[in-house]
N, C-alpha and C positions, 0 to 999 in steps of 0.2 A: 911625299907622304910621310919621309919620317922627320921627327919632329914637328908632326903640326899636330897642336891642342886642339882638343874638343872641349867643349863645355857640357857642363852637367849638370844635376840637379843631386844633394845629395838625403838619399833616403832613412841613410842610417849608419852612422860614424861610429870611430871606433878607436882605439888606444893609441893608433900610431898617424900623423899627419901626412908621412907620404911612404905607399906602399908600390914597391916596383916587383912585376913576375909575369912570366908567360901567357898569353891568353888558352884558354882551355874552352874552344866553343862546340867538342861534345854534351853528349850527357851523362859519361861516366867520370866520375871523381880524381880528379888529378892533386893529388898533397900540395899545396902553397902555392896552387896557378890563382888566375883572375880568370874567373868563371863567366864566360860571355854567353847571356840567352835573351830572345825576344821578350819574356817573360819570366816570373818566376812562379812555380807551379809545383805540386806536393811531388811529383815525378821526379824533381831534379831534387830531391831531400838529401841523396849523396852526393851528388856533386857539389853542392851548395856548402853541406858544414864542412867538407875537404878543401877548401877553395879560400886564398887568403883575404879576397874583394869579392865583388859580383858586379858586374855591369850590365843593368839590362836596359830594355826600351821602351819598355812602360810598368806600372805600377803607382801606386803611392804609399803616402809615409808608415801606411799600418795595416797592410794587408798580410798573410798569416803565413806566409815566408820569411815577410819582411821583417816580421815579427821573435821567428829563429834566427836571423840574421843578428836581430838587437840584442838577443839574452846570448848568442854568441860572441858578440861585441866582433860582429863582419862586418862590414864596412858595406853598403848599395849604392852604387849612381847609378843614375839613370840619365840616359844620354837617349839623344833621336834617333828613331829607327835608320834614321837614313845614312847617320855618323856609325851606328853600331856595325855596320859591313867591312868597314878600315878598321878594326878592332883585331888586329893577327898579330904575330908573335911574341916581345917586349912591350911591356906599355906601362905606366908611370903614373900614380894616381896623386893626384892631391888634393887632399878632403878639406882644407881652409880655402883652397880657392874654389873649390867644386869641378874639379877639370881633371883630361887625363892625357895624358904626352903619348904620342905611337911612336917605340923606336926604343933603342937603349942611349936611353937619358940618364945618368949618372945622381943619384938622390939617396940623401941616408934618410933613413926614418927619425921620428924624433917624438918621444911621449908627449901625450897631451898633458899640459898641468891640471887644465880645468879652474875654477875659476873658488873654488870652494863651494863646500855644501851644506845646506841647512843643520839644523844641532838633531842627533841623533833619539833624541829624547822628544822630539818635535813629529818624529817618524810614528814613530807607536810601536806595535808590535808587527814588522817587517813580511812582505809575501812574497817569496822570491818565484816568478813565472818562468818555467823549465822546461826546456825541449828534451835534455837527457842526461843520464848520471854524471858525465863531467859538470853538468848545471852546479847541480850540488856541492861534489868536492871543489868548484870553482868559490864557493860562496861562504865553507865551513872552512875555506882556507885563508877565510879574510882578518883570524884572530881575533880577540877578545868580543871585538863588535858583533862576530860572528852568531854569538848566543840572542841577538837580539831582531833577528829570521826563527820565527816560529813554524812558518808554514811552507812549502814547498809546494805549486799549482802546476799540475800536467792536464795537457787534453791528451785524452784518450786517442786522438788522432796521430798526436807528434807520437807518442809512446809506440802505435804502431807504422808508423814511418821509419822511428829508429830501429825499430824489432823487425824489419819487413814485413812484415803480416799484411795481408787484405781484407781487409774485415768484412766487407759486403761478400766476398767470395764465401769466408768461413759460414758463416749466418746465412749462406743461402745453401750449403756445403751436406745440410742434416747434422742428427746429434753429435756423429764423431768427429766432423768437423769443429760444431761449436763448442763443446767439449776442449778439443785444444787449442781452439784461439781463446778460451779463458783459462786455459793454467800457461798457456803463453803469457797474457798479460799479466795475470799473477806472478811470473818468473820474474817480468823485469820491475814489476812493484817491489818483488822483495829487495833484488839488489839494491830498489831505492833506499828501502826503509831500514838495510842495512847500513849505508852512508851516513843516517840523519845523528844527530847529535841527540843528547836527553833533552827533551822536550820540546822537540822537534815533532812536524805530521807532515803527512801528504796528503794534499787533494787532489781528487782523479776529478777532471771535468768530464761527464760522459759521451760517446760517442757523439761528434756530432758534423757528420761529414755530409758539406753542399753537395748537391750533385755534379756541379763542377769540377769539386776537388775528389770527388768518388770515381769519375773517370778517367781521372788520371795513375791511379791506384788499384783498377779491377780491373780482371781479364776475361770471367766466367759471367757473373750475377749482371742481370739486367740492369741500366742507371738512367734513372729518364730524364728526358731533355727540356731542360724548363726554361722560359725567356728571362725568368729574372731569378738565381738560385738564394740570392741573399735573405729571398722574400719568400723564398719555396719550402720545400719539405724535409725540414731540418730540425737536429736542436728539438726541444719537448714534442714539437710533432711530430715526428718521426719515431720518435721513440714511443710514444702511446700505442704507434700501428705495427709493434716489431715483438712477437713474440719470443722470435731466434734470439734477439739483444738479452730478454729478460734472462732466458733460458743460460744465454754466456755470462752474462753480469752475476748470478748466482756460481755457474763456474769459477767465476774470479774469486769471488766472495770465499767459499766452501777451500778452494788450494789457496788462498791466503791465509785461513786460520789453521790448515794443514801445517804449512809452513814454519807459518810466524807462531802462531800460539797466542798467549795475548796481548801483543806485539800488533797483530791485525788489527787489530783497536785505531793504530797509528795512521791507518787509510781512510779516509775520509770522502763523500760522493757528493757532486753536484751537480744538481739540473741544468743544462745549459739552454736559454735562446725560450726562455718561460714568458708568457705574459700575462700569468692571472692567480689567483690563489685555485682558481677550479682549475684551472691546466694543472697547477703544480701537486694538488688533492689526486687527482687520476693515474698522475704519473708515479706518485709513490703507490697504489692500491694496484696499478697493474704491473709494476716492479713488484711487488709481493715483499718488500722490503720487512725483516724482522723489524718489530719494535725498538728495539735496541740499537738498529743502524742510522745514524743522524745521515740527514739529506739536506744539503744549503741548495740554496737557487742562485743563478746567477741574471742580475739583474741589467739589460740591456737593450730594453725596448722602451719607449716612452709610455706605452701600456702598462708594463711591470713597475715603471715608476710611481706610477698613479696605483696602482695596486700595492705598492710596499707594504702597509700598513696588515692590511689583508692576506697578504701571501705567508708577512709572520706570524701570524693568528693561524695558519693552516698549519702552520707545523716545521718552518723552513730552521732546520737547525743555527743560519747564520747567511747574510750574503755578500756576495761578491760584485762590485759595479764593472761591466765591464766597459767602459769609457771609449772604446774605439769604435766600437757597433755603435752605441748608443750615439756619438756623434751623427756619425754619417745618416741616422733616421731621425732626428730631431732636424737636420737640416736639410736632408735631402739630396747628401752630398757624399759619392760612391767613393769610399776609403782606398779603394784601388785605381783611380781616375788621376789621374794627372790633371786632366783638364779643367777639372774645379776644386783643384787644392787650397785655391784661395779662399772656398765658400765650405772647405772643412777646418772650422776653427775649433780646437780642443777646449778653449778658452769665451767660447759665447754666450753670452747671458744668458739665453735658453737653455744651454748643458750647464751650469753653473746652479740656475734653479734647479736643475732638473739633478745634480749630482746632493746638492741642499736638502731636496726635500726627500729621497732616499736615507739618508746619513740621519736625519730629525726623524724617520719614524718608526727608522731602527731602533734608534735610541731608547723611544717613549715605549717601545716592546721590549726592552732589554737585548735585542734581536745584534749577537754581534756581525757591523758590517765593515769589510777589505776595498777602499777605490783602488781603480786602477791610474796608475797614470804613467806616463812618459817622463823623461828626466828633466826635459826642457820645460814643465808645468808643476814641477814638485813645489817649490817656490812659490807659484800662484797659488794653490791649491790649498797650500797649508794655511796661509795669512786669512783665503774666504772663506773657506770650508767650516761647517763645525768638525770637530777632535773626531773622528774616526776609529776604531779599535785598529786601524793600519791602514798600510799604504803598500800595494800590489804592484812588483816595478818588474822588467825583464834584467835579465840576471846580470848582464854588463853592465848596466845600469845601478843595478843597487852595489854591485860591487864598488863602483866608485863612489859610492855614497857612504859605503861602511868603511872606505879607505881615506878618505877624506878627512883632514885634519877637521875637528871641530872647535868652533870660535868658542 
């Protein structure tokens, strides 16, 4: 067993070509192990950012682990369930071959060069997507370039993943509870918005947890069992039927300007998982949102795309494309599936139309919009795309983009 390679698939690479450490197939966090689980899932949130790889045995490229993995710049293979049981003690990854060695194999690590990256001025004004305050100083430490990240994007998910909170507990908890699970997330907003740089914001994506990923996170509040969560009660719908959400979202609101002063100005809200200007009309009127507080939508259904035009007409202060959902429902093709990775292409004419005709009707509304994209489509994107007011990258990602010498 020892020395023999497994092959892999890799999900999400990262700064160094070969990384060698102990396997860790708990689920408490071990500092600079390779983190071995069947899956990955909001449960394992500390063991995951503590973990110098991840190895699991199934997932794909952009499901919303994999997703912290990337703005951590962690490295994910995924290997068969039936190879992930040999997966004990030393083991040896190498992310150019997509393989990993069981045993102490002798290997230095060695930076990726990369291959060069598009001209900074070609980017727009920069989104850096954040699981938690290292995001930040990882991004404002990348010098000069650094001014050229205006906006900073958390779900309100990661934010309480990293703060431990359980939000459906809170919100099912009565006032006192909700009450502190918004000057909770208000606590660690502000740390955010103490890191940001002048003219720098943060956008909070709001709640918007599947029922999948809600059971893995709750111990009290009921989580109902749905056949399909992706397609379930989430994202704007769920938010329209939660009065506990509004009630805490105003908490957050009221101990940020507590706080900050008007400096709370610098937090900014967004609809997540919208599909219409009348969803997105309801949701700010039963949020009770003051006049004053700007609301973007994020745009991620092929409904909402068809709706672009309308949804800025309702009032959507700016939107966000969110390109990995949006894939997978344009083509039918489950972002967490291995098994038809081949039929989730970032890159299809249908999402290409479909990221085009958001981006043009943005435009013709003045409505400023953020695509999202992967590092490996920045390239494509720029050349078809029309000029976007930016481009939305996970934060290992854009870091090499703002380190990157430009031609």
């Amino acid at each position: 067993m020892n020395g023999r390679r497994v092959q892999g698939f890799l999900l999400t690479g990262g700064t160094e070509s070969v990384l060698r450490g102990t396997c860790n197939r708990t689920r408490s966090p071990l500092e600079g192990s390779i983190l071995v689980a069947p899956s990955l899932e909001a449960g394992l949130y500390e063991a995951i950012v503590a973990a110098r790889a991840v190895v699991c045995g199934a997932g794909g490229l952009t499901g919303h682990m994999q997703s912290i993995c990337r703005g951590r710049g962690i490295p994910v293979l995924r290997v068969d369930q039936a190879d992930l049981d040999d997966l004990v003690g030393e083991v040896t990854l190498y992310l150019e071959s997509q393989s990993i060695v069981i045993g102490s194999e002798s290997a230095a690590g060695a930076p990726d060069p990369g291959a060069g990256g598009p001209l900074l001025d070609r980017l727009g004004a920069a989104c850096a997507v954040i699981a938690d305050l290292q995001d930040i100083e990882t991004i404002n430490a990348c010098g000069p370039n650094a001014q050229q990240v205006d906006t900073f994007f958390i779900r309100e998910e990661f934010l309480c993943l990293a703060a431990g909170l359980r939000p459906l507990d809170s919100l099912d908890g009565g006032h006192a509870a909700i009450e502190l699970y918004g000057r909770a997330v208000a606590g660690r907003l502000c740390t955010f918005v103490e890191a940001l740089l002048p003219g720098q914001r943060l956008v909070l994506r709001l709640l918007d947890l599947r029922s999948d990923h809600a059971a893995g996170v709750t111990e009290l509040a009921p989580v109902a069992v749905e056949p399909n969560p992706e397609l379930g009660l989430h994202g704007a719908r769920w938010l329209l039927g939660s009065a506990a959400y509004r009630e805490a979202l105003h908490a957050v609101l009221r101990s940020l300007r507590e706080r900050l002063g008007k400096d709370a100005d610098r937090v900014h809200l967004s609809v997540p998982f919208v599909n219409d200007a009348e969803e997105f009309a309801q949701l700010r009127e039963h949020l009770r949102l003051p006049p004053e507080v700007p609301l973007s939508a994020f745009v991620e259904t092929p409904a909402a795309v068809h709706a672009t035009a309308e949804i800025c007409a309702a009032g959507a202060s700016e939107l966000f494309v969110g390109t990995k959902d949006l894939v997978q429902f344009y083509l039918a093709a489950d972002r967490s599936n291995h098994l038809v990775a081949e039929s989730y292409q970032t890159r299809h004419p249908a999402v290409m139309d479909g990221l085009r005709r958001v981006v043009e009707s943005a435009q013709v509304s003045g409505t400023p919009v953020r695509v999202f994209s992967l590092g490996s489509d920045l390239d494509h994107y720029l050349e078809r795309l029309p000029t976007p007011n930016g481009y939305m990258m996970c934060t290992a990602e854009l870091r090499q983009v703002l380190l990157q010498p430009q031609f």
